[in-house]
Structures are given as structure tokens and as C-alpha cells.
C-alpha positions as CSV (number, residue, x, y, z in Angstrom):
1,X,101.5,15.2,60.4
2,X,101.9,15.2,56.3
3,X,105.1,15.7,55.1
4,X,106.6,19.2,53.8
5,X,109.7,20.9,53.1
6,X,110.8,24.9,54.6
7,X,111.9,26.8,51.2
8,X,112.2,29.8,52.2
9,X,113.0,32.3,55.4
10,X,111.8,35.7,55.9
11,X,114.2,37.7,58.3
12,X,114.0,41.1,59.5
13,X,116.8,43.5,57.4
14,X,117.8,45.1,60.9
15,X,117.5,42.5,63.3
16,X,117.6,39.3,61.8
17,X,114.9,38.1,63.8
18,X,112.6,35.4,61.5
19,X,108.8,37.1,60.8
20,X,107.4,34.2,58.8
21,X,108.6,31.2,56.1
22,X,107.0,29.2,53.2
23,X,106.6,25.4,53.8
24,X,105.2,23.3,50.7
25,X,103.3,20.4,51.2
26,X,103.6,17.0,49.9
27,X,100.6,17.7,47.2
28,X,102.6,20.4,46.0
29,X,100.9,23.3,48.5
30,X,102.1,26.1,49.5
31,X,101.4,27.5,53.1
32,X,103.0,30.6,54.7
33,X,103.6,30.3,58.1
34,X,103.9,33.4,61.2
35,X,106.9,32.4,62.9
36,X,104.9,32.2,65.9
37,X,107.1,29.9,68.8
38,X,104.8,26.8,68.2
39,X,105.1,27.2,64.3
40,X,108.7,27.3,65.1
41,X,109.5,24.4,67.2
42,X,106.9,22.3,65.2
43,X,107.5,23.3,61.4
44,X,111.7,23.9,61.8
45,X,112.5,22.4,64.6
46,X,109.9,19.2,64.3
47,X,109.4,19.1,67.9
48,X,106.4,17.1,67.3
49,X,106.0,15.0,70.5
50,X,107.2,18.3,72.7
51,X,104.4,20.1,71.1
52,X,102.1,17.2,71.4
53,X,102.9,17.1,75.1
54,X,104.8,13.6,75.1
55,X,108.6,14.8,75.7
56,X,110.3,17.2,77.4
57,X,113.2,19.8,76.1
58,X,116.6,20.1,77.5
59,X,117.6,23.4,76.6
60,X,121.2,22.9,78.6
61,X,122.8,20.1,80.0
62,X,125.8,22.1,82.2
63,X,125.2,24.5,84.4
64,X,122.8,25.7,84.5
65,X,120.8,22.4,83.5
66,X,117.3,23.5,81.6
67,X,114.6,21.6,80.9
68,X,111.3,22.1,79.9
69,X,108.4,19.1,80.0
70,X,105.1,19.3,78.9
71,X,102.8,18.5,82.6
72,X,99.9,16.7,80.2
73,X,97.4,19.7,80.9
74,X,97.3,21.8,77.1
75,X,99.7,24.9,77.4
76,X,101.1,23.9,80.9
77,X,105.0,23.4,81.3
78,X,107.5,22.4,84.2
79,X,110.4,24.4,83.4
80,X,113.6,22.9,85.6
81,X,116.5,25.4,86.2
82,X,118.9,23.8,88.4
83,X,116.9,21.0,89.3
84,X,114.6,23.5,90.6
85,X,111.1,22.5,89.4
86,X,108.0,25.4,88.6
87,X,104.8,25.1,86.9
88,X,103.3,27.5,84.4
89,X,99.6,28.2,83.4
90,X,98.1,28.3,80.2
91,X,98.8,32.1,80.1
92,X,102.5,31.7,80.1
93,X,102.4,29.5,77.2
94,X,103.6,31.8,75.0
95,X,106.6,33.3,77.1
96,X,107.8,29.5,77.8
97,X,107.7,28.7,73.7
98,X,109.4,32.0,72.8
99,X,112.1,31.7,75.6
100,X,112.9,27.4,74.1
101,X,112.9,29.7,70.6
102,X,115.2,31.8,72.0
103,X,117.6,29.3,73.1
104,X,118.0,27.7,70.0
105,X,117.7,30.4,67.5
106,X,120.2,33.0,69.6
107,X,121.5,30.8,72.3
108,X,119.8,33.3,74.7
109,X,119.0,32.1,78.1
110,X,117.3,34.7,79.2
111,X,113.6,34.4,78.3
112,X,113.0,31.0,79.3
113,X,115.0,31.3,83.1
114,X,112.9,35.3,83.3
115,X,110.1,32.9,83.4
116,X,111.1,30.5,85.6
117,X,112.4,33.3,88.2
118,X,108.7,35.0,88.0
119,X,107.0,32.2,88.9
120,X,109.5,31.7,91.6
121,X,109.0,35.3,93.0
122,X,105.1,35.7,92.8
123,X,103.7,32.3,92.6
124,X,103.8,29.1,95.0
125,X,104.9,25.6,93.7
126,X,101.3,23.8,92.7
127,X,102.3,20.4,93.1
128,X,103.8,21.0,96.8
129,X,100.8,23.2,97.7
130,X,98.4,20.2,96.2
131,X,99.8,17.4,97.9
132,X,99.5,19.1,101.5
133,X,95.8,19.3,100.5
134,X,95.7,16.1,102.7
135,X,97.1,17.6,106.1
136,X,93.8,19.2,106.4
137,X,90.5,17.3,107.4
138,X,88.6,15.5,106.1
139,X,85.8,18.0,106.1
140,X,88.0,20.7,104.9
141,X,89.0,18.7,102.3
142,X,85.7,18.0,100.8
143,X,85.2,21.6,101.0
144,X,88.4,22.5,98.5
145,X,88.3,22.1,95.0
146,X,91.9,22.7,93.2
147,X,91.1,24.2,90.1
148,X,93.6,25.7,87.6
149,X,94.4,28.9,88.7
150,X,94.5,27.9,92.6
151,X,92.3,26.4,95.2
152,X,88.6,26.8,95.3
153,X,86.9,27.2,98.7
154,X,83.3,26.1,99.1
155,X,83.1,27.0,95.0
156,X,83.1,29.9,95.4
157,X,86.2,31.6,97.2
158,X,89.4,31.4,95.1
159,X,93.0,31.7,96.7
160,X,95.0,31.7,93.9
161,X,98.6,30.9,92.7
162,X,99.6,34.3,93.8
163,X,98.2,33.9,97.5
164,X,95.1,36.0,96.7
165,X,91.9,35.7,97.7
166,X,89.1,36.4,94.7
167,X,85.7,35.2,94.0
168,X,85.5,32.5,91.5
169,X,83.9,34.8,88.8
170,X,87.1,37.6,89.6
171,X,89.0,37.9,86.9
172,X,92.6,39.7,88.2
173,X,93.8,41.0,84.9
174,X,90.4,42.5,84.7
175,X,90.7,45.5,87.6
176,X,87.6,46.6,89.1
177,X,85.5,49.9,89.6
178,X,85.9,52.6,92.1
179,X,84.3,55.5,93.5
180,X,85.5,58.8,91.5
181,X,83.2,61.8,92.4
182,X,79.8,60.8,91.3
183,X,81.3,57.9,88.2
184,X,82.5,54.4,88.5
185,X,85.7,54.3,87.2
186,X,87.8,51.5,86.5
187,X,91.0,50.8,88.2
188,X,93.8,49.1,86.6
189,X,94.1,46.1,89.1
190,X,91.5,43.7,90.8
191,X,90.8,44.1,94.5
192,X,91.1,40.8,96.6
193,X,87.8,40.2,98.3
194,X,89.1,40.1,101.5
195,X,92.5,41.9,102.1
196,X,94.6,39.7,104.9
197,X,98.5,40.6,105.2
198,X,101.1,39.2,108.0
199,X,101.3,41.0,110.9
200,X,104.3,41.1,113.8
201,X,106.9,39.1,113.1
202,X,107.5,37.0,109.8
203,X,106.7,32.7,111.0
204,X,110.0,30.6,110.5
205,X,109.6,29.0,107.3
206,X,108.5,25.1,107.8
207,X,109.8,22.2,106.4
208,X,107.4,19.8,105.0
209,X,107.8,16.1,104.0
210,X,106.5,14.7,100.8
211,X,107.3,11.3,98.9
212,X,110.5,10.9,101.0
213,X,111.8,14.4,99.7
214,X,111.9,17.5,102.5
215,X,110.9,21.0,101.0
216,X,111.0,24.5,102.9
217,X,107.7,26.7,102.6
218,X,108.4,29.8,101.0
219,X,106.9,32.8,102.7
220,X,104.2,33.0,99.7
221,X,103.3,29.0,100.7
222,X,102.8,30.0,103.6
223,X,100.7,32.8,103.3
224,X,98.7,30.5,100.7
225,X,97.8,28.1,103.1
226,X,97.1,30.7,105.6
227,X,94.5,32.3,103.5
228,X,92.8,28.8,102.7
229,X,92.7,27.8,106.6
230,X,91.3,31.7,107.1
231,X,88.1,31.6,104.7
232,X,87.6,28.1,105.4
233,X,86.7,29.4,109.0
234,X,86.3,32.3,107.9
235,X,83.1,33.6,110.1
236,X,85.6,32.8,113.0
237,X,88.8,34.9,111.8
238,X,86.1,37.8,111.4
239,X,83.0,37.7,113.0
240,X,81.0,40.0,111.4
241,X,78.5,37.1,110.9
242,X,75.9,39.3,108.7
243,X,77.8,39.9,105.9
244,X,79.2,35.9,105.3
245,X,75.7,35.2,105.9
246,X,74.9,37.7,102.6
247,X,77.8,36.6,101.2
248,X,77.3,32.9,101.0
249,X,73.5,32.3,101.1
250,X,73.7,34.5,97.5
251,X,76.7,32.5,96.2
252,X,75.2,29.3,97.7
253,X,78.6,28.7,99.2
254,X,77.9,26.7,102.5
255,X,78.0,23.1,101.9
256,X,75.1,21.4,103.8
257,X,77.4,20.6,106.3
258,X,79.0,23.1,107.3
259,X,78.8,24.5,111.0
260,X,78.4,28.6,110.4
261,X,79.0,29.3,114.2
262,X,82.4,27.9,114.0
């Protein structure tokens, strides 16, 4: 990056909060910059190789210990509270840069561990869910993809982070259209394709074993892994035959090899 010097702040009167500063460049240039998180921790801070996704941030080293590492994919973060580990999608970029700004501007803890309790609450744990992609078969396996926002299902069905089961070309922020007298009205929520919930009693949570460390299955794991053994045999869970038939001759979603009677 060229060199340059901050000359000047621009703080709100109120709330002190910092809206924007002047940086010149080495050639003499000046530049205004948003005090946007990213401008912040690379232009004040010079958190160069954080930014550039080579080292992490340890917000707090007592309790509780924070860190924040870059996972090599653009955006994406592994924010550590406690030792406990989360991943965050391009989408929560933002939130994870404004809660490190937080920290260090206001000593404010709150953003950055709101984030980390969110994912906790609605999302599983990627790289636990990923590695048990090898307890299932080898023909199931060929027949999952893991994308970025969950685990594709014969390219076409998506069970997401959030244990929900989409099309690919779903969009959840989006909502969908309903039925409203004789108009189509959009609703403000997506539908899952398929709506599967627990019945009877709640499974004991299981223990699983990976790279010599033991990890308990949250409920949400669970139910993730549930949903991708469902729609993988899918015409077996519900046999309504017809409609996967539809469903999957238009979406081209049978591999060649794959048995539709079972």
C-alpha cells in the first residue's frame, strides 16, 4: 500500500462517533475517507494483513478471550469467544468489522460477542457439520456438494446453515408470494420447500469424534443432518412419488445413479 498520513478527524458533535477523515498521500493527495469498519482498521489502525486475510485479531486476552481470524475465504471470519470457535458468511462481514471497531474505539464488547452469540443460536458450526460429510456413503457423498451458504443435495436442494431446506435458486432474505384474494402478494419471509420439524420427544444430543477432539451436536446439528439424510432419500421419507418425479426430472436433479424406488 503507498504511504500516507491521517490529518484530520471528523466526529459527530453529539456522539462522538467518527463519520469520515482526510488521509494525504505520499504525492501530496488528498483522499477523504467514510469511516466505514474496513477504512478504519486499514487506514487508522493499519491492520493490513487482518484485512488482507493473513492474521488474526485478539480483541481480549482475559476473560473473556476474543479473537477474530480471517478463514482465507474474502469476508469470512472465525470469531473465538472463550475458545469457542464460529464461522461467519460473507453477509456478516460488516457486523464482525464494526463490532473489532467497536472494541478498540469504545472498548465495547458487545457487537462483536452479539455476533458470535447469533451464530451460535441459529446457525450450526460449518467445519464440524463438513467434516461428518464422510460418515455418510460413498454414494451420498458424491451426491452432496458443500457450497457457501450450506450443503447442496443433488445441485439442486439446499439445507442451509440455518437447517432449512431451499432450492438452490431460493433466496431467504427474498420472501416469496402468496395467495391474497385474487393477487400474489409478497410475504416477508421465504418458505422452505419442504417443511420437516421434530416430532415426540427431543433425540439425546450425540457426541461425535473429530481429529482427537469430542464435540456434542447441538439440536440445530442435528436437525441439519437430519434434513440432509431426509431429501437425500427423500422419495422414501414421503412417498408421493409424482411430485419428486416433477420435481427433479425439471431441475435435472437425479444423478444417473441414483435408485428413485429407494
Amino acid at each position: 500500500m503507498r504511504n500516507y498520513e491521517v490529518v484530520d478527524e471528523n466526529r459527530d458533535i453529539q456522539t462522538g462517533e467518527l463519520q469520515s477523515f482526510l488521509i494525504i498521500w505520499d504525492d501530496g493527495e488528498p483522499e477523504l475517507k467514510n469511516a466505514t469498519p474496513e477504512n478504519y482498521l486499514l487506514f487508522i489502525e493499519e491492520l493490513y494483513d487482518f484485512i488482507n486475510g493473513n492474521n488474526s485479531v485478539i480483541l481480549n486476552e482475559a476473560e473473556p478471550e476474543i479473537i477474530v481470524s480471517p478463514t482465507g475465504a474474502e469476508y469470512s471470519y472465525f470469531v473465538t469467544v472463550n475458545g469457542h470457535t464460529v464461522e461467519t458468511t460473507p453477509k456478516q462481514s460488516e457486523s464482525v468489522l464494526r463490532g473489532i471497531m467497536n472494541v478498540i474505539e469504545d472498548d465495547n464488547y458487545s457487537k462483536i460477542r452479539a455476533v458470535h452469540s447469533e451464530i451460535i443460536r441459529t446457525q450450526v458450526r460449518y467445519g464440524i457439520i463438513n467434516a461428518l460429510k464422510k460418515t455418510f456413503s460413498q454414494s451420498e457423498r458424491n451426491r452432496i456438494t458443500i457450497a457457501d451458504n450450506g450443503w447442496l443435495i443433488d445441485d439442486f436442494y439446499l439445507i442451509d446453515w440455518k437447517a432449512n431446506l431451499y432450492t438452490k435458486d431460493d433466496d431467504p432474505e427474498e420472501g416469496d408470494y402468496e395467495r391474497s384474494g385474487s393477487e400474489a402478494v409478497k410475504t416477508d419471509k421465504s418458505y422452505e420447500m419442504v417443511m420437516l420439524s421434530q416430532r415426540g420427544d427431543v433425540p439425546e444430543q450425540q457426541e461425535v469424534t473429530i481429529g482427537g477432539n469430542i464435540y456434542t451436536l447441538t439440536e440445530r446439528e442435528m436437525l441439519f443432518l437430519a434434513k440432509v439424510t431426509w431429501t437425500l432419500h427423500r422419495t422414501y421419507y414421503h412417498k408421493d412419488v409424482p411430485f419428486w418425479l416433477h420435481i427433479d426430472s425439471k431441475n435435472n436433479a437425479y444423478p444417473e445413479d441414483y435408485d428413485r424406488n429407494t
